[in-house]
C-alpha positions in Angstrom: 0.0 0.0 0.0 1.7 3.4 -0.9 0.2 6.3 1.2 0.9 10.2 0.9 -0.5 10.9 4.3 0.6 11.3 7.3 0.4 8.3 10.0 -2.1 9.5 12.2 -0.8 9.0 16.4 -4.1 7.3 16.9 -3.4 4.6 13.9 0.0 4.3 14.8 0.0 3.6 19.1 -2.8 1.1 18.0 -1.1 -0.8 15.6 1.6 -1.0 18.5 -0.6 -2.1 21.4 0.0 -5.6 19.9 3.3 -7.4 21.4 3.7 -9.4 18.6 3.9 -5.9 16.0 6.2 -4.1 18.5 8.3 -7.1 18.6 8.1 -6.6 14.4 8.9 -3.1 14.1 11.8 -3.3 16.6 13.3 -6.2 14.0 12.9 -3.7 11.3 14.4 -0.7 12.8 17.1 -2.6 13.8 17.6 -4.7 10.2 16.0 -1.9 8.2 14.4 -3.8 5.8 13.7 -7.8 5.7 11.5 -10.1 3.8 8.4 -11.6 5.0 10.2 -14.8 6.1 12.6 -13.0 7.8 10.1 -10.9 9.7 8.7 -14.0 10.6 11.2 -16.6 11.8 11.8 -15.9 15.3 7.8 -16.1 15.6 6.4 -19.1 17.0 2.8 -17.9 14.5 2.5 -19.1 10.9 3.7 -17.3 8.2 0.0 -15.8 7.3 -0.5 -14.9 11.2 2.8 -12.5 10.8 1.5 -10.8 7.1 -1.8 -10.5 9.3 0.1 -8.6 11.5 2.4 -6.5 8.7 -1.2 -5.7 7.1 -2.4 -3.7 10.3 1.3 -1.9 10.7 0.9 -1.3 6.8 -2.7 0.2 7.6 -1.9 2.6 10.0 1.2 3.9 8.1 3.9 2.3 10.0 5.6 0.3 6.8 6.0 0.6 3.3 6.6 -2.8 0.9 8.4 -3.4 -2.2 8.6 -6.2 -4.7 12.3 -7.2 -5.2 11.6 -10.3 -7.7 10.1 -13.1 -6.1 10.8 -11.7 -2.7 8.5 -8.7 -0.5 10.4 -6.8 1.3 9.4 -4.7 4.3 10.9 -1.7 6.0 9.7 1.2 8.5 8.5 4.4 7.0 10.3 7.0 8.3 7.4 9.6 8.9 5.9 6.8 11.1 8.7 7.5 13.2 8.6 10.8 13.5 5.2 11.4 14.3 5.6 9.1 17.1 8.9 11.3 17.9 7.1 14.5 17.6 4.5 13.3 19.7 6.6 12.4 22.7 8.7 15.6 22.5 5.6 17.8 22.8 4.4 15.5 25.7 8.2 15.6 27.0 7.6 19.4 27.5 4.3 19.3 28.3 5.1 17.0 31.3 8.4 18.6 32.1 7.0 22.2 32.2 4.0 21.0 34.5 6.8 19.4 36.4 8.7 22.4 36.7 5.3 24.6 38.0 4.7 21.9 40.7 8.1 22.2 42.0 8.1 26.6 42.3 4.5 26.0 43.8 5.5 23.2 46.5 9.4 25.9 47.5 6.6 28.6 47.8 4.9 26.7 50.1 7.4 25.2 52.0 8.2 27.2 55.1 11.5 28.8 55.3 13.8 27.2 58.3 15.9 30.0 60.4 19.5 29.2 60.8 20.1 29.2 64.6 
């Protein structure tokens, strides 16, 4: 499936709520691209339980395919990635700015001890 769009967060964190795609995508980021048998031979699932799977990550935007002769070959679409990464960083400074208020409003609180 070739897609223009952007991966949507929503498509994306629910295509990984499954073990078994997490467990997928990790083996492509770290191979960058493999064929379907290679996705799925550490698997203990059948071959059609793992495309199954590569059909849902496909869905939400997470991989792209290619035909290499007899072989189909997967890899990880890079804007998949950095949604996901744009995503956290704007919940990194959500969280870390919230943080940071929490922390002035607790020392303004906090009564001041007197040296004696």
């Amino acid at each position: 499936m070739v897609t223009n769009r952007k991966p949507s967060i929503e498509d994306l964190f629910g295509a990984l709520a499954d073990p078994t795609r997490r467990a997928i995508v990790e083996r492509l980021l770290a191979a960058g691209e493999l064929t379907v048998g290679e996705i799925a031979q550490p698997f203990d699932i059948s071959v059609p339980a793992v495309s199954r799977h590569l059909q849902v990550l496909d869905r939400a935007g997470f991989i792209e395919r290619r035909v290499d002769r007899q072989w189909r070959r997967v890899r990880i679409r890079p804007e998949a990635i950095g949604t996901i990464e744009s995503w956290l960083t704007a919940q990194r400074r959500h969280w870390a700015a919230a943080l940071d208020r929490l922390e002035a409003l607790a020392a303004a609180q906090t009564p001041k001890r007197r040296k004696s």
